[in-house]
C-alpha positions, 0 to 999 in steps of 0.5 A: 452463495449465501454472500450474494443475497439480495437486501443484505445490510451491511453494516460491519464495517461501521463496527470494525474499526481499528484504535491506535493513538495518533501522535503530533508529527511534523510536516514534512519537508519538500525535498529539493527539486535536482534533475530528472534523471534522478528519479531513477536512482536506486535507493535502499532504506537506511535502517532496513531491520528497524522499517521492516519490523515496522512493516512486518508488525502493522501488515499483522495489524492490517490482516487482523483488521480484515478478519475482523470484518463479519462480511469478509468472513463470510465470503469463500476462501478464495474470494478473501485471497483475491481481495487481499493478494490485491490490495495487501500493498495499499492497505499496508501504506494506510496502516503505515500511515496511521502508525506515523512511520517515517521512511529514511533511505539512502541512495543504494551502491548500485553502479549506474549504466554509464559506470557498468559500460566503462568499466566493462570497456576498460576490464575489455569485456564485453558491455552490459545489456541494454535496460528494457524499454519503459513499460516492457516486464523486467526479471528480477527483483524490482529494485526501488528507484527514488521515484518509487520511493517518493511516491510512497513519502509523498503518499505518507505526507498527504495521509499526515497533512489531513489528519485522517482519523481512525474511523476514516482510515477504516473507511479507507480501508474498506474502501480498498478492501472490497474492490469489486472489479477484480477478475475472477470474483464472484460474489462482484455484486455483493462486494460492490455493496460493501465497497459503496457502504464504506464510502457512503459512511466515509461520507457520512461521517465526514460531513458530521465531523468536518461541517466546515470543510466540504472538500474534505471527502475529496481530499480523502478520495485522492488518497485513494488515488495516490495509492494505485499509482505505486507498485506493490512489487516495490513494496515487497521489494522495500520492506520485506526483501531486504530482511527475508529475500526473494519472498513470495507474497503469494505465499506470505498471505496465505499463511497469515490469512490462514493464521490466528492473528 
């Protein structure tokens, strides 16, 4: 296909960048180290209509992102869904991040194990089934746990705490974007192109802005790394479900991808 071509210069990116003010915001306050076990505990948002309008707003803001980009134009239908059905999640929490929108949650009514087995002893039914094993696939929705949950403040504070600005959150996201190890790609050679580019202009534009801080490129790079360790089924799971239900992502991408945002 014609997105392979060899000696392509790919500089769209560089021109693909989104503007959004970015206002002061405090940083964040380390929240109290309790037991372990709390980790687990089911959490929910506090306003969910207000988070998920939010959310809703800057993933038509991410989209609107990606299909301003020529290159990702330019490659086949089924190779833009497989980028985005992929990375939607990460690039979701980038864009929440350079918006500034802070997660408010509260701990769900969800009984625990303990509780569900004594009162199923006491009604002289029968107890509820063992919770699988960590690591074995769970039906059902995924339920946020507050580990989940501050994986995702934990991310949001380390994007505020740099100060990222918006040609390095476009470079962040291009990054993301054009992940060349996905199965079933086949322009793989061409999106590896892209994916360097964004990161070779991160680079570039980091040691023109920031001379005095040769650690910053870094500090970006473990951005990245802190978004591949949270689940894009408790993204959907915290900001899409409680408003709309059991949505297929799936589906949702395609629609929008499809759309004239």
């Amino acid at each position: 296909c014609r997105c392979c071509a060899e000696g392509r210069r790919h500089s769209s990116i560089l021109y693909s960048i989104l503007r959004s003010e970015e206002r002061a915001v405090p940083p964040a306050r380390p929240e109290p180290r309790g037991c372990p076990c709390g980790s687990r505990r089911r959490v929910a948002l506090r306003s969910p209509q207000v988070a998920c309008k939010a959310a809703s707003a800057v993933l038509v803001k991410t989209l609107r992102f990606v299909q301003n980009v020529p290159c990702f134009q330019e490659l086949p239908l089924e190779e833009q869904l497989l980028l985005v059905r992929s990375c939607w999640a990460p690039l979701l929490l980038l864009g929440l991040a350079q918006d500034r929108v802070h997660l408010e949650t509260v701990e769900s009514a969800e009984p625990s194990m303990l509780q569900r087995i004594l009162t199923a002893r006491q009604q002289g039914e029968q107890p509820p089934p063992r919770a699988p094993a960590p690591g074995r696939p769970q039906h059902g929705p995924h339920l946020p746990s507050a580990g989940d949950i501050q994986a995702i403040k934990g991310f949001l504070a380390k994007c505020w705490s740099l100060d990222i600005s918006t040609k390095e959150y476009a470079y962040l996201k291009g990054t993301v974007l054009f992940n060349p190890d996905l199965p079933g790609l086949q322009c793989t050679q061409y999106i590896e192109g892209l994916q360097r580019e964004a990161q070779q202009a991160l680079n570039e534009h980091v040691r023109l802005i920031h001379r005095g801080d040769e650690a910053r490129f870094a500090k970006l790079n473990v951005v990245l790394s802190l978004l591949r360790s949270i689940n894009a089924n408790v993204v959907a799971e915290l900001f899409f479900r409680p408003i709309i239900g059991a949505v297929n992502m799936d589906d949702m991408l395609l629609e929008m991808l499809c759309a004239k945002l």
